[in-house]
C-alpha positions as CSV (number, residue, x, y, z in Angstrom):
1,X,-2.7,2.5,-13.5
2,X,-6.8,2.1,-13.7
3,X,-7.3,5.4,-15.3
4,X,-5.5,8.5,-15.1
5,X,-6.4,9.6,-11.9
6,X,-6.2,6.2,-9.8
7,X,-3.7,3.5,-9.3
8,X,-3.2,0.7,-7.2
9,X,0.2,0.1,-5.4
10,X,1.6,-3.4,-5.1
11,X,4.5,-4.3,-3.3
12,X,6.0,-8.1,-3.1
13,X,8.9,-7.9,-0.6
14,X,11.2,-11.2,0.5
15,X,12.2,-12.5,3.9
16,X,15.6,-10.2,3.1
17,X,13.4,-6.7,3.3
18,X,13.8,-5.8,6.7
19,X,17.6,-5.3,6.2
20,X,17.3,-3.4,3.5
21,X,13.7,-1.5,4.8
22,X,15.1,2.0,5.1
23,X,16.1,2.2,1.3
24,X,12.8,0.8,0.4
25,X,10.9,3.0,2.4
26,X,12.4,5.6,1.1
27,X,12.4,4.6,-2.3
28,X,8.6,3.8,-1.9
29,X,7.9,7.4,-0.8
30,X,9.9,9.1,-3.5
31,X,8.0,7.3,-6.0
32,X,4.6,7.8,-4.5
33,X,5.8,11.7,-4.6
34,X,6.7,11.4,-8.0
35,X,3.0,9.7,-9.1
36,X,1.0,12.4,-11.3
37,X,-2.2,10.4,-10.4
38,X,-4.8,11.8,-7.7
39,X,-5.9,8.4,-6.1
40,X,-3.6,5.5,-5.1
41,X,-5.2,2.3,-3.2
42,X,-3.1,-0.6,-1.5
43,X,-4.9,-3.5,-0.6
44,X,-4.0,-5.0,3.2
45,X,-3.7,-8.2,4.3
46,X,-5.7,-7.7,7.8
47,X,-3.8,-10.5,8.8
48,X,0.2,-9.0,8.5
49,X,0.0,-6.2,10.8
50,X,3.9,-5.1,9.9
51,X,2.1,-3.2,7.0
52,X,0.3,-1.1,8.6
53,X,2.6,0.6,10.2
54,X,4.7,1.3,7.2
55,X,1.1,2.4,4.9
56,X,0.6,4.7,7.4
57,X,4.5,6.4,7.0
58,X,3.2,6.4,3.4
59,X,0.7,8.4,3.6
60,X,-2.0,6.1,3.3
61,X,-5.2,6.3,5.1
62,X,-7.6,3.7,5.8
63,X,-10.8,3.8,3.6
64,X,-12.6,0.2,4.2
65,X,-11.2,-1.4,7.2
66,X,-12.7,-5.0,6.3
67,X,-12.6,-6.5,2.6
68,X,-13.8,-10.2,3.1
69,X,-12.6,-12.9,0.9
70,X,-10.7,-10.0,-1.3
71,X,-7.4,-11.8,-1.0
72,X,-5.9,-15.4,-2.4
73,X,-6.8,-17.7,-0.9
74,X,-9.8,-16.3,1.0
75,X,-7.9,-13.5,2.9
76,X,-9.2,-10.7,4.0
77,X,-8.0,-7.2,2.9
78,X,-8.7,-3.4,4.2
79,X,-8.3,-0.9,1.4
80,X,-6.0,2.4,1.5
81,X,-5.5,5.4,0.1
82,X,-3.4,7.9,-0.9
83,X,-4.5,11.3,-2.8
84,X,-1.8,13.6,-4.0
85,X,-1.2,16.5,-2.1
């Protein structure tokens, strides 16, 4: 948490997650539910489109669609948001 009304979301998932995606998905949205803070961000790898399909079932929207250099090693990111309803 940044503050009590902002987070950033961080998710590290292995070459075994798409087996398993379902239960994380929906363990991922339970928890977002659950957040008491009004702004969470998720930084993007614009270069792994597979997330952005799933940030989207989030809840996410996009809010800066072109980070440069944000990212180890140089990559670029887009930022997203989710505000609790």
């Amino acid at each position: 948490m940044c503050h009590a009304e902002r987070a950033v979301a961080w998710a590290l998932l292995s070459n075994q997650a798409p087996k398993h995606f379902l239960s994380i998905h929906r363990a991922a949205s339970s928890f977002f539910r659950d957040q008491p803070v009004f702004r969470v961000e998720a930084y993007i790898d614009v270069e792994f489109p597979v997330v952005w399909r799933w940030i989207k079932a989030l809840g996410f929207t996009e809010e800066k669609d072109f980070l440069r250099g944000y990212l180890p090693g140089g990559r670029h990111a887009a930022l997203w948001v989710r505000f609790k309803e």
